[in-house]
C-alpha positions in Angstrom: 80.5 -68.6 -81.0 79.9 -72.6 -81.2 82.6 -72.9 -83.3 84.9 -71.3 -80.8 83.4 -73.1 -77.6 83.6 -76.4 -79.5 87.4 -75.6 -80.6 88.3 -74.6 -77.5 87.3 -77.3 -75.7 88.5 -80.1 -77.8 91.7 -78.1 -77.6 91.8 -78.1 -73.7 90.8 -81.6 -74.1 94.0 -82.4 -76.1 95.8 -80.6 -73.6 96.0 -76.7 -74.6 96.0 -73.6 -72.3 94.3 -70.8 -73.4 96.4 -67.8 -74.0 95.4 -65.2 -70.9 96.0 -62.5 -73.0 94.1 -63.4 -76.3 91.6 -66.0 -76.6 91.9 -66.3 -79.5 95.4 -68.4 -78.9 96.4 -71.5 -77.4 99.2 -72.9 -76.4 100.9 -76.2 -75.3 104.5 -77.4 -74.3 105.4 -80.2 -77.1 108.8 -82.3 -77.0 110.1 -79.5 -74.9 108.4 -77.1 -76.8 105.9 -74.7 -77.5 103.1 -75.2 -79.6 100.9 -72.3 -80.5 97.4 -72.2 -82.4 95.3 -69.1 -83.0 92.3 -68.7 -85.1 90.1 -66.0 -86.9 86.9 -67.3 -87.9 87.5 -70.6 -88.7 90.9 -70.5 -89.8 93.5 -71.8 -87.8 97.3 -70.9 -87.8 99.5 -73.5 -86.1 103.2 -72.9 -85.3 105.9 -75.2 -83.8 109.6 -75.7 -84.3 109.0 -79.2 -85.1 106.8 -80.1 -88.7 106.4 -83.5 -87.9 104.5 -82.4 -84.3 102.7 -80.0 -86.6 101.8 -83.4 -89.2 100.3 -85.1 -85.7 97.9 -81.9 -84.9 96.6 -82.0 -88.6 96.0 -85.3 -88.4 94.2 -84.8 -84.5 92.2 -81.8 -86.1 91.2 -84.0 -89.5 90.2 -86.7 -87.3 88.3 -84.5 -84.7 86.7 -82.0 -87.9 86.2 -84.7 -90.8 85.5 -82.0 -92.8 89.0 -80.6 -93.0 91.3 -82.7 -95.7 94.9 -82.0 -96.3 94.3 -79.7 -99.2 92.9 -77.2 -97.3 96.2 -76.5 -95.2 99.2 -74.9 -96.3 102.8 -74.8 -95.0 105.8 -72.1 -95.7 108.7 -70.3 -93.9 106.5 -67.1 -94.5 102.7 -67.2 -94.6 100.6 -64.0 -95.1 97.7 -65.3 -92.3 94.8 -62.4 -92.6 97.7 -60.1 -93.1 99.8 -60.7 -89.9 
């Protein structure tokens, strides 16, 4: 539960809405379009139609969680994310 009070609101902070009907998800108009983060536990799925605005959250979340380095993110067209 600190985890997700925390994440949340460093995510409101960088200017996220939480989702009304999950919240678990989070959203935010980027470039025109929509950015969209949801987590389970501590794992975080982030999707946007633009990988270098994706790059500039990684590097937000690395800086704002030091404990998260680049190896512990993946990217693909299709990624199995707890099964969903």
């Amino acid at each position: 539960m600190l985890f997700y009070k925390k994440l949340v609101k460093y995510l409101q902070h960088y200017g996220f809405e939480i989702n009304l009907y999950d919240p678990c998800v989070i959203n935010k108009m980027v470039s025109e379009k929509q950015m969209t983060v949801s987590w389970h536990v501590n794992g975080l799925k982030v999707s946007h139609v633009n990988p270098n605005e994706i790059d500039h959250f990684l590097k937000w979340v690395q800086e704002t969680y030091r404990s998260i380095s680049e190896d512990k993110s993946t990217r693909r067209k299709i990624h199995d994310y707890l099964g969903i």
